[in-house]
C-alpha positions in Angstrom: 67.2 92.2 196.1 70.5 91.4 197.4 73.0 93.5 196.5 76.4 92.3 194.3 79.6 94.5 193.8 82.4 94.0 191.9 85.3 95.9 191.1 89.1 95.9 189.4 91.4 97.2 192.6 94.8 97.8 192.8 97.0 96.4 195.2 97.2 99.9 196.9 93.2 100.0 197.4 92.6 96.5 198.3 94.7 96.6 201.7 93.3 100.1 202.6 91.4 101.3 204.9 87.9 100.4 203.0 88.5 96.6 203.7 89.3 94.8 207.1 89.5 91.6 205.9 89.1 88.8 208.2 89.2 84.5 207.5 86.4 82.8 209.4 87.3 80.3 211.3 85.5 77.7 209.6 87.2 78.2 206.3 91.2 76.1 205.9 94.4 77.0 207.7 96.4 79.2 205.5 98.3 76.3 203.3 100.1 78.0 200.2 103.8 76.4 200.0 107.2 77.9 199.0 106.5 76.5 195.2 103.3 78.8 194.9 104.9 81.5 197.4 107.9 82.1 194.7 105.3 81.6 191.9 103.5 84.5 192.3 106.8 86.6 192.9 107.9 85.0 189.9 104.7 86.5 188.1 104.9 89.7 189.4 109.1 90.3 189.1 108.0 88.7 184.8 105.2 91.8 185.2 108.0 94.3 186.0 110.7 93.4 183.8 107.8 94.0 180.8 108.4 97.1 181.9 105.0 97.9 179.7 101.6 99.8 181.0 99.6 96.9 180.5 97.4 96.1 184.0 98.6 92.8 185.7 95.5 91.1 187.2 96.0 88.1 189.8 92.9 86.8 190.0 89.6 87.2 192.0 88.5 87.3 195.8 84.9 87.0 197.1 83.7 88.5 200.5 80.6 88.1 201.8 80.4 92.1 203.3 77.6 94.1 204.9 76.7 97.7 203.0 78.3 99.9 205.3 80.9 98.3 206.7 84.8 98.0 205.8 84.9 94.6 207.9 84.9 91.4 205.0 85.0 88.1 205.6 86.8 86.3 203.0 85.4 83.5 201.2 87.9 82.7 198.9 91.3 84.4 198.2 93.0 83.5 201.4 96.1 82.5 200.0 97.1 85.3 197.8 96.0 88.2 200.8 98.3 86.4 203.1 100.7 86.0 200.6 100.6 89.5 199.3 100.6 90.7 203.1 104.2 88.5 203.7 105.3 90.3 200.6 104.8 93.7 201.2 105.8 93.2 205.5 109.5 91.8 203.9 109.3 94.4 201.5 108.6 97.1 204.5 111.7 95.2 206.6 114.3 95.1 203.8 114.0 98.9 202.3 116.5 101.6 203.4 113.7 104.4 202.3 111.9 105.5 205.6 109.2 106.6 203.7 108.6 103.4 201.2 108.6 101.4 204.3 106.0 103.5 205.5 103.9 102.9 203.1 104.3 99.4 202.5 103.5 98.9 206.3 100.7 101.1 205.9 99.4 97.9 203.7 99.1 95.4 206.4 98.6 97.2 209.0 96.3 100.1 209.1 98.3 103.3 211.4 96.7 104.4 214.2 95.6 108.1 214.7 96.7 110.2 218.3 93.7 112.7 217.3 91.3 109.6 216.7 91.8 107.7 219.5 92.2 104.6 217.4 95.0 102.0 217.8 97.0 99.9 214.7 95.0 96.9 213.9 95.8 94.5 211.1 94.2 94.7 207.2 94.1 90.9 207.4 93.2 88.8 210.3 93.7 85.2 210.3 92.2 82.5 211.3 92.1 82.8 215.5 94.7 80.2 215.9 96.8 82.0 214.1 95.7 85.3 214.0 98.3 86.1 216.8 101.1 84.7 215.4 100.1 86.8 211.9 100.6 89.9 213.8 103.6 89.7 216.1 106.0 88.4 213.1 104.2 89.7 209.8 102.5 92.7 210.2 104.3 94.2 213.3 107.3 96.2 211.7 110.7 94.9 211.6 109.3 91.2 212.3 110.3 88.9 209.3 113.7 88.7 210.3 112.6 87.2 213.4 110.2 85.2 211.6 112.5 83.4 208.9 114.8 82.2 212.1 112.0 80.5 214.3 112.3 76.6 214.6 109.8 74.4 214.3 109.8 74.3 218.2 108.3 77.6 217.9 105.2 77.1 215.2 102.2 75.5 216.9 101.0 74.3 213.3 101.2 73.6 209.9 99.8 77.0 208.8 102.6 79.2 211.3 105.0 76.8 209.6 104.2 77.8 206.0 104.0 81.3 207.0 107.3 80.9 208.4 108.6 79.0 205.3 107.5 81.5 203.0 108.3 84.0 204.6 112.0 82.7 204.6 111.8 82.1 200.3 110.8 85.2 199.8 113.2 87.5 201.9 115.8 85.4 200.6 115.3 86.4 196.5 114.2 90.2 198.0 117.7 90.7 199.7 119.5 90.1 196.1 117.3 93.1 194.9 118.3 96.5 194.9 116.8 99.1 196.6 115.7 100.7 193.0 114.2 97.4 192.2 112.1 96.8 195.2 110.7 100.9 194.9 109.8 99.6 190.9 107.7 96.8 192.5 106.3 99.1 195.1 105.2 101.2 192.5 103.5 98.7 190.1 101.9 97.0 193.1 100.5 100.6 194.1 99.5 101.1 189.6 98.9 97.6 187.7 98.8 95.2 189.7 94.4 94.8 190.2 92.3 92.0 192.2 89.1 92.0 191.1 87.1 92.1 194.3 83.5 90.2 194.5 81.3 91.4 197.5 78.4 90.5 198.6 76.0 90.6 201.7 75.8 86.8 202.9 77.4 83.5 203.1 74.4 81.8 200.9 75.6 84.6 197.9 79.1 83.9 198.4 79.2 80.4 198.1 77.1 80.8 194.7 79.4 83.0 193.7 82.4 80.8 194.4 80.8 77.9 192.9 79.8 79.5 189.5 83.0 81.2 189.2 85.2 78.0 189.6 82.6 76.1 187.7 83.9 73.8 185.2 81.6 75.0 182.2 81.4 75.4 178.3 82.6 79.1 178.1 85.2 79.7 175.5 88.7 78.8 176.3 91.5 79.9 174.3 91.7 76.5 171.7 88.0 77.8 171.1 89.0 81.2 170.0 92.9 79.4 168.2 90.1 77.4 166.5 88.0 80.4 164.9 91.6 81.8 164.2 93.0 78.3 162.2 89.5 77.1 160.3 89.3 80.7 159.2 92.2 81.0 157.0 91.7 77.7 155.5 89.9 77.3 152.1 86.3 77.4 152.1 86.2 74.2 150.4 88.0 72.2 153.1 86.7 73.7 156.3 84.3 71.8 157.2 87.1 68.5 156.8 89.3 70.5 159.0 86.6 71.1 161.5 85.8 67.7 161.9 89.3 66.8 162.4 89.8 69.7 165.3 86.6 68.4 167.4 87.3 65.0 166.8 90.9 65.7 168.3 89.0 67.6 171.3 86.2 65.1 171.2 89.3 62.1 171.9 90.7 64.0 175.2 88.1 65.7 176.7 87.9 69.1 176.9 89.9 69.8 180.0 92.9 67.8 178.5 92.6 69.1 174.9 92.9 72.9 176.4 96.1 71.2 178.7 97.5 70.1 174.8 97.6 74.1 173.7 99.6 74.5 176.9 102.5 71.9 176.3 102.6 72.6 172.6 103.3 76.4 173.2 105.8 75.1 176.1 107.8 72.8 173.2 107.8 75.4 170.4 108.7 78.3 172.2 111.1 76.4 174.8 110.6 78.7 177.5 108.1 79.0 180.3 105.3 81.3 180.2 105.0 84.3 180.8 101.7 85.9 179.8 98.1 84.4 179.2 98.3 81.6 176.5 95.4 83.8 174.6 98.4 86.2 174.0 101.4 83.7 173.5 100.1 81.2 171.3 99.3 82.9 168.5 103.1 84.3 168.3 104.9 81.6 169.6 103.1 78.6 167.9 101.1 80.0 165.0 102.5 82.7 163.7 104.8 80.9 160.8 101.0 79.0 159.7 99.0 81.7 159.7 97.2 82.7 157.5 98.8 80.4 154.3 99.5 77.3 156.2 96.3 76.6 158.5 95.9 73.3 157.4 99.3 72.2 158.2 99.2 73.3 161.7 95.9 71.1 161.9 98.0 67.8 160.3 101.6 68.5 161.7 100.9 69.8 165.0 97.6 69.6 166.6 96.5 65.9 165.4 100.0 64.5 165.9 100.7 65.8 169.6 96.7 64.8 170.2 97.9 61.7 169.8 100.4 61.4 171.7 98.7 62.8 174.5 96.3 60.2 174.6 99.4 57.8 175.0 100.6 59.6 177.7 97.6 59.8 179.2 96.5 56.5 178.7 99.6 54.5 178.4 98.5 52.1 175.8 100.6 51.2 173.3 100.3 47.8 172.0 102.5 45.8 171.3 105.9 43.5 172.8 107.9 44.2 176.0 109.5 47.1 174.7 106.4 48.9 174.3 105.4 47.7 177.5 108.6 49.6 179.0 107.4 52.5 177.5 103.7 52.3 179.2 105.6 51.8 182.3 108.0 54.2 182.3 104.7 56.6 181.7 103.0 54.9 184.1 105.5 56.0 186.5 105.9 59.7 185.2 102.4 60.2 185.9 102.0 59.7 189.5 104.9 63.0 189.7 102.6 66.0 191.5 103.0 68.7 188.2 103.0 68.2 184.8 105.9 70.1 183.7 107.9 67.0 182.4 104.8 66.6 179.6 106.1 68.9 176.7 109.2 67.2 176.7 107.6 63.9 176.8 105.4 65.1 174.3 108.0 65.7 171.8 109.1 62.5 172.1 106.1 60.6 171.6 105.7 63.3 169.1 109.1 62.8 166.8 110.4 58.9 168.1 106.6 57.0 167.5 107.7 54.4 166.1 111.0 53.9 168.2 109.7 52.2 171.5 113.7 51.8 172.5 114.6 55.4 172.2 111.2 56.2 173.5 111.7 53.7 176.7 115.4 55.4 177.2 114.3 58.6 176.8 111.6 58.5 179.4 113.6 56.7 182.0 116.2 59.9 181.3 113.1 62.1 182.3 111.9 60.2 185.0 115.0 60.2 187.0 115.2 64.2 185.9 111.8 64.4 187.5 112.5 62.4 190.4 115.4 64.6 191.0 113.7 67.9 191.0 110.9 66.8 193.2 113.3 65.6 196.0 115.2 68.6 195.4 111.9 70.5 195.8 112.8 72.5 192.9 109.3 74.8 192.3 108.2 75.5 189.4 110.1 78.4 187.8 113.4 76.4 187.7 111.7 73.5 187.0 110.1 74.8 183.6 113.6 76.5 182.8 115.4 72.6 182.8 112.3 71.3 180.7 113.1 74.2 178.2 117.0 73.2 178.3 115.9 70.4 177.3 113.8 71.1 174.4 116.1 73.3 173.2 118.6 70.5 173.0 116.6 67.9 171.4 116.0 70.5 169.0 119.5 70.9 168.1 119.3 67.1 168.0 121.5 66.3 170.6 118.7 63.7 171.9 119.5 61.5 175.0 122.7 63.3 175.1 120.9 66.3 175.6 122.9 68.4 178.6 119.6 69.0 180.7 119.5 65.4 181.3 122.8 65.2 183.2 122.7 65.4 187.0 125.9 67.3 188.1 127.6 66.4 191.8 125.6 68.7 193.5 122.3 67.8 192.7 122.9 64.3 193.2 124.1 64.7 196.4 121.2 67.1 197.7 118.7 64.2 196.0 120.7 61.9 198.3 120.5 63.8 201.4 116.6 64.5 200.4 116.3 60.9 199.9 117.7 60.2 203.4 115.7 63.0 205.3 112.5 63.0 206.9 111.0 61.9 204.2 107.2 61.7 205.2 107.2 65.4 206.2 106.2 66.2 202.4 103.7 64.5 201.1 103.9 64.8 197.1 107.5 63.4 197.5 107.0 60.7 200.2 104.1 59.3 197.9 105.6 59.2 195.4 108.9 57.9 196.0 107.1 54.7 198.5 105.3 53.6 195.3 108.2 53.5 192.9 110.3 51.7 195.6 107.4 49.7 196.2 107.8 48.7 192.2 111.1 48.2 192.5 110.9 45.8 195.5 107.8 43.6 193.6 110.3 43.8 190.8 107.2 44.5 188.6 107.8 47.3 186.6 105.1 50.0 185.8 102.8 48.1 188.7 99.9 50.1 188.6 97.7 49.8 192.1 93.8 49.7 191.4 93.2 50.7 195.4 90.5 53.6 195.9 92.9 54.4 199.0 96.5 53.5 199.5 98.1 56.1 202.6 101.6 56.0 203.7 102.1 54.6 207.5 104.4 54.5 210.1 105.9 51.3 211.7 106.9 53.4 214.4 104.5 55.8 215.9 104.5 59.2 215.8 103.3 59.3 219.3 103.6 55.9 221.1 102.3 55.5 223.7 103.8 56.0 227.3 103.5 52.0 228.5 104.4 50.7 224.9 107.5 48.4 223.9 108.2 51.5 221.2 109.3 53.6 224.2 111.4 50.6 225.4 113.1 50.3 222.2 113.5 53.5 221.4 115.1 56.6 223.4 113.2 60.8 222.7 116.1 60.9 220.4 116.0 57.3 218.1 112.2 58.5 217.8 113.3 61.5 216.9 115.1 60.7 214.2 113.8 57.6 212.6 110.1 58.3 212.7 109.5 60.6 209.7 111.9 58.2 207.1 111.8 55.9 204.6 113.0 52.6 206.4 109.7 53.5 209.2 107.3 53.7 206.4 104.9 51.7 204.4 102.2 51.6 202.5 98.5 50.2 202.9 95.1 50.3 200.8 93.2 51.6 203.8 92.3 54.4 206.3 94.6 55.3 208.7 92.8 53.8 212.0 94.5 56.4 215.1 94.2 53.7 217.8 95.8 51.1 215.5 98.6 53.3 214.6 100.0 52.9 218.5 99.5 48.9 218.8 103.2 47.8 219.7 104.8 45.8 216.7 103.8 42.2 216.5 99.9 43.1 217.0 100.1 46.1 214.5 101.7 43.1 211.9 98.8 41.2 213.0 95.8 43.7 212.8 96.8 46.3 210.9 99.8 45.5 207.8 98.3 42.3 207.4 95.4 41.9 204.7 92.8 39.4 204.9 94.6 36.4 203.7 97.5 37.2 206.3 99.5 39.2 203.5 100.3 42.4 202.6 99.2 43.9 199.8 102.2 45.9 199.3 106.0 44.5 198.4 107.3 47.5 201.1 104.7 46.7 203.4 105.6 42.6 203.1 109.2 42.9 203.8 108.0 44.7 207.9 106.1 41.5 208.2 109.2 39.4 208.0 110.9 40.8 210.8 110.8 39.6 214.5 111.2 43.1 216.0 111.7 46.8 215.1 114.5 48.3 216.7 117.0 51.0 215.6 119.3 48.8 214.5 116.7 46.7 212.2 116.0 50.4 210.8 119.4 51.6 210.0 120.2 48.0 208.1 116.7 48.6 206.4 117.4 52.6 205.6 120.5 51.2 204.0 118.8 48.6 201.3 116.2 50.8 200.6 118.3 54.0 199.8 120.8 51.5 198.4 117.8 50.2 195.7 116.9 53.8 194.6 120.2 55.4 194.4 121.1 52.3 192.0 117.6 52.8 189.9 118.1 56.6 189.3 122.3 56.7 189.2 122.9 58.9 192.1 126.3 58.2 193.2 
C-alpha cells in the first residue's frame, strides 16, 4: 500500500533541511498579487499582536515525495512557500541582528558545509523559467533591495513581475517595524505558526488528495455547528418550527451562500474585519446577547431577515416601478466588483431600508462609487474591510448617507483619476470592470446586464503590430507605448480573442473582427470604434478625453 503522511510543522521545520521543495514545471507560474501578499502579513502581524500561545495554522500543502528522500515536488501550496520564502529573505535583509539574519537566511537557503563538500542550494526551487531569477534576488542574501528597484525591462514575465511586486509591498510595511518587532515575528514563525504538510509517494495520490481536500462537500461548516448552538436553547415545543425556518433559509441560498450570510452578518455586528476563524468569532460577536434566552429572536430578527436580503442582492429582483428597478441596477452593477467586501454594508441596508427603494437606490450608488474607488485605487483587502466597518459604524450611529466613509477626500479622487487614466488593461479585475460600466453608461441603459458566455476586453491598437502594418505608420515606439494599454484603445467583444485577427490594420479589423453578424457591434464601447474613419493618436487623445470625461461625471471625481 502506498504510503500517506501527514503532519502539523512549524514554519522553522518546513524550510529545513528535511524538505527541498521544488514546483514542476507543469504546474502555474507563481501568481499571488500584492492584495494576497499583504493578506497573509496582515494574518500573521493579527497572530502576533494576540500576543496569546494559541498555534496559528495557514493552511495545507501536498507533495507528492519519495520515502527517503528530502526532495518534494509540490502539488499544491505554491503560493504561500514563495510567499513565506519573500518574507523571511526581506526579513533576513532588513534586521540589524547578524545572528537573526542568519537564521532567517538559513530558511531559504540551506548553508553549505566546508567539511561536507556541499554548496548553498535553495529550500524552494521554482519553476525553471524562474527558478534563476528566485535565487539571485530572493534567496541570495542582501537581494531584495535590488529586487524592489527592477523595472519592468528587467522581469521576463508575469511571475518575476509579482515576485518583484511583492516583494516591494512587503519591505515597504517591514521597514516601519522595529527591530524588536520583526525578532517577535521571527520567533512565532520559528513556535506557532504550523502548515500542515500532506506527502505522499506519486502524482496519481496527490491529485486525489488535492481534489478531496478542496472538495466542495457536506461536512459541517460553522452555521451547522451556530445551528446545534441556536435550536438548542430554544423551547422544546418550538424547535422543530424553528428548524424548519433555519433550513428553509439555507434551503433558499444554497449552501455555499447561506455559510457566505454568517460571514457578512458577523462583519455588520461587530463592524470590524476578522480576525480569527468565524467558529470562534460568531458566537461572541453575533450571538452572545441571544444566547441562551433569546434563540428564537436571533432566528426572526437576524438570520431570516438578512436571508432575505441576500437573495435580493444576489438575485436582484425586486418587483415593482422604476425606482425599484434602480435598485436591481445599482446591484446589478455592484456585483460584477472582484470581492465581496461591499456586501455587509449592502446588507444592512436591504436589511433596515426594505421598503425604501429611494434611500435604498441612493445608498447603493454611494457604495458603488466607494467601491469603484477602492478598486482603482487597488486598495487590498485589509483597508478595504476597515472603510466597510467605518461605515457600518456610522449607519449605526444613524448618520445614513451622510455617513463619513462614504466621502471621497482630494486625494483619493485624484489617485482614482490618475488610475482611471493609466494603463488601464494591465489589471484585469479593474479594466473589466470599469469597460462594462462605461459600456452602460454609453448605451445609456442602466443596470444592462450582458447574457454572453464570453465577453474579453480588446485592443484597437495592437500590442504588437506588425512590422509592414499602417499601425506602425501611424504610430511612433513611443505613441504605442503609451496609448496601447488604455481605456480610449479598448473595447469589448462577446468572443475569443483570435491572435492573427488582433494585428489586421484598422478598417479590416472593423470589418472582420468588431463587427457582429448583422454589421454591428454588440457593444455601445465597441460601436462608437466603428464610427471612425481612422485611428490615430489624435482620434485617441479626443476619445481618452470623453470617455474619462463620462466616468469622472458618473462617480463625482473632480
Amino acid at each position: 500500500m502506498k504510503k500517506l503522511e501527514a503532519s502539523e510543522l512549524a514554519l522553522r521545520k518546513v524550510f529545513s533541511s528535511d524538505y527541498e521543495f521544488a514546483i514542476p514545471d507543469y504546474q502555474r507560474p507563481y501568481s499571488w498579487g500584492t492584495e494576497q501578499a499583504l493578506q497573509l502579513l496582515d494574518d500573521l502581524e493579527g497572530a502576533l499582536d494576540r500576543g496569546s500561545d494559541e498555534p496559528y495554522f495557514l493552511g495545507s500543502v501536498v507533495l507528492v515525495r519519495g520515502d527517503a528522500s528530502s526532495h518534494a515536488d509540490v502539488n499544491d501550496g505554491q503560493q504561500r512557500l514563495t510567499t513565506l520564502s519573500i518574507l523571511f529573505a526581506t526579513m533576513r535583509d532588513l534586521t540589524t541582528d547578524a545572528q537573526l539574519a542568519g537564521e532567517l537566511g538559513n530558511l531559504v537557503m540551506e548553508p553549505g558545509q566546508i567539511m561536507a563538500g556541499t554548496e548553498p542550494k535553495p529550500r524552494l526551487t521554482l519553476r525553471s523559467r524562474d527558478a534563476a531569477f528566485f535565487q539571485s534576488y530572493v534567496q541570495e542574501p542582501s537581494k531584495t533591495e535590488l529586487l524592489v528597484d527592477l523595472d519592468d525591462n528587467s522581469v521576463s514575465n508575469d511571475s518575476q513581475r509579482a515576485i518583484r511586486d511583492n516583494a516591494k509591498v512587503i519591505r515597504a510595511r517591514l521597514k516601519r517595524w522595529t527591530e524588536a518587532r520583526l525578532r517577535a515575528l521571527a520567533a512565532m514563525a520559528g513556535t506557532r505558526i504550523f502548515l500542515v504538510i500532506v506527502s505522499t509517494p506519486d502524482l496519481v495520490s496527490a491529485h486525489r488528495i488535492f481534489s478531496v481536500m478542496n472538495a466542495r462537500g457536506l461536512d459541517l461548516t460553522p452555521p451547522d455547528i451556530f445551528k446545534a448552538q441556536v435550536i438548542g436553547t430554544i423551547q422544546d415545543s418550538k424547535q422543530s418550527a424553528y428548524a424548519d425556518k433555519w433550513e428553509d433559509a439555507e434551503e433558499d441560498l444554497g449552501r455555499d451562500r447561506f455559510a457566505e450570510l454568517f460571514l457578512h452578518i458577523r462583519m455588520v455586528f461587530a463592524k470590524e474585519r476578522a480576525r480569527r476563524e468565524l467558529l470562534l468569532e460568531f458566537p461572541d460577536q453575533v450571538l452572545k446577547p441571544y444566547l441562551p434566552t433569546r434563540a428564537a429572536e436571533f432566528v426572526d430578527d437576524v438570520l431570516l431577515p438578512y436571508g432575505d436580503a441576500y437573495e435580493r442582492l444576489v438575485n436582484q429582483d425586486y418587483a415593482g416601478g422604476q425606482e425599484w428597478q434602480q435598485v436591481n441596477a445599482w446591484l446589478a452593477r455592484l456585483v460584477q466588483l472582484d470581492n465581496s467586501d461591499w456586501r455587509p454594508p449592502a446588507l444592512w441596508a436591504l436589511r433596515n431600508h426594505d421598503g425604501d427603494p429611494a434611500f435604498l437606490a441612493a445608498f447603493l450608488s454611494k457604495l458603488e462609487r466607494l467601491a469603484a474607488s477602492m478598486l482603482l485605487r487597488r486598495q487590498y483587502a485589509t483597508p478595504r474591510a476597515q472603510r466597510y466597518a467605518n461605515l457600518l459604524k456610522g449607519l449605526e450611529a444613524g448618520h445614513g448617507l451622510g455617513a463619513t466613509a462614504f466621502v471621497l477626500d482630494d486625494a483619493e479622487r485624484k489617485l482614482t483619476r490618475e488610475r482611471l487614466g493609466g494603463e488601464l488593461y494591465l489589471v484585469g479585475a479593474v479594466r473589466n470592470y470599469v469597460l462594462l460600466r462605461l459600456d452602460e453608461l454609453l448605451a445609456n441603459q442602466p443596470g444592462v446586464s450582458y447574457q454572453h458566455k464570453l465577453i474579453t476586453v480588446e485592443h484597437v491598437l495592437p500590442q504588437t503590430p506588425k512590422d509592414d502594418s499602417k499601425w506602425v505608420e501611424h504610430f511612433s515606439d513611443d505613441e504605442r507605448a503609451y496609448w496601447t494599454h488604455r481605456l480610449a484603445n479598448l473595447v469589448l467583444l462577446n468572443r475569443r480573442k483570435n491572435s492573427a485577427a488582433q494585428r489586421f490594420d484598422f478598417d479590416e479589423k472593423k470589418r472582420r473582427y468588431f463587427s457582429g453578424a448583422n454589421g454591428v457591434a454588440t457593444f455601445a464601447l465597441t460601436s462608437q470604434v466603428l464610427a471612425h474613419r481612422s485611428w490615430t493618436p489624435a482620434v485617441l487623445d479626443e476619445r481618452q478625453e470623453l470617455l474619462m470625461k463620462r466616468l469622472i461625471d458618473e462617480w463625482e471625481l473632480n
